[in-house]
Structure formats: C-alpha cells, structure tokens
C-alpha positions as CSV (number, residue, x, y, z in Angstrom):
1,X,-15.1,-19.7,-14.8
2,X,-13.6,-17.7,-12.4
3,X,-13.9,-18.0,-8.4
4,X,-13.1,-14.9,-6.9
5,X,-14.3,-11.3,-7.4
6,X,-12.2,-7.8,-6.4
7,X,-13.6,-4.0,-6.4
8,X,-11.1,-1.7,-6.3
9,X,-11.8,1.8,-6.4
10,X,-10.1,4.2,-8.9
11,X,-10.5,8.1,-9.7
12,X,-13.6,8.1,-12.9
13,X,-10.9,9.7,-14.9
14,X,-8.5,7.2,-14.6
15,X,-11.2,4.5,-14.9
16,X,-13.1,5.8,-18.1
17,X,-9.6,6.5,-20.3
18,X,-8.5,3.1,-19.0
19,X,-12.2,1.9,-20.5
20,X,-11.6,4.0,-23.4
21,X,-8.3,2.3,-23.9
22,X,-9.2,-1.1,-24.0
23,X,-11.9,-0.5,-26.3
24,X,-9.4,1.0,-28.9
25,X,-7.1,-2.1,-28.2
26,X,-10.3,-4.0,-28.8
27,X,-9.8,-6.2,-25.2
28,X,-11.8,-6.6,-22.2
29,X,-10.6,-4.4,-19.3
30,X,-11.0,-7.7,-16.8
31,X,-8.4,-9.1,-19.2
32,X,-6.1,-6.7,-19.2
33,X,-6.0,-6.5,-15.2
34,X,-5.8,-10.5,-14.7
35,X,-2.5,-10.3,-16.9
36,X,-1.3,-7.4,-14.9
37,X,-1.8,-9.0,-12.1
38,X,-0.4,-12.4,-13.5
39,X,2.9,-9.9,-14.4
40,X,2.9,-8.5,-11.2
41,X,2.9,-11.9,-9.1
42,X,5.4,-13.5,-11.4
43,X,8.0,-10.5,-11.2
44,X,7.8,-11.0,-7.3
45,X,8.0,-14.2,-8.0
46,X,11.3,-14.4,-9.8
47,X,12.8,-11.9,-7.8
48,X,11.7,-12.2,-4.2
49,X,9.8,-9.0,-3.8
50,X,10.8,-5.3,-4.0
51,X,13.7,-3.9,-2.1
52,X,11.8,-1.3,-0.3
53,X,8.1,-1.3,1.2
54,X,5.9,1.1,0.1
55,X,3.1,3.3,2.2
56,X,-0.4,2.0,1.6
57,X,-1.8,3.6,-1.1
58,X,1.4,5.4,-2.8
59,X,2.0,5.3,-6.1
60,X,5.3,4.6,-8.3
C-alpha cells in the first residue's frame, strides 16, 4: 500500500492525452508517474544532479 499522496496540477489537455495514452498502453497512469519518478531520482542519483538549476516551473 502506498503512504504518501501528490496533486499536481497539469493543463486538461495535457492531462486527458496523457489518460488517453495509458489506456492505449493498457497501464495505470499512477504507474507510469511512480516509474518516472523512480527514473528521475535514480538519474540524479548516479549522477549527482543537473549541471544547471532551473526556474520554478520551466520546462525542458
């Protein structure tokens, strides 16, 4: 069971084609975004963390 909620808040464009997605991939969205976010902490991980900060809120 898991411990620990988050709400993030998206665009509903972004949010219903990555729904729409998932579905066709036949996966839960939750799933997809823990091993994102699994990725994520791991590459910072092995490498230390980016090289440059980024703004609050930009994206790549």
């Amino acid at each position: 069971m898991k411990d620990a909620g988050m709400r993030i808040r998206v665009e509903q464009e972004l949010r219903d084609a990555f729904i729409a997605a998932c579905q066709k991939l036949d996966v839960p969205a939750a799933q997809v975004l823990r091993e994102h976010m699994k990725a994520v902490v791991s590459k910072v991980d092995e490498t230390g963390g980016p090289t440059q900060k980024r703004k609050h809120g930009a994206t790549r």
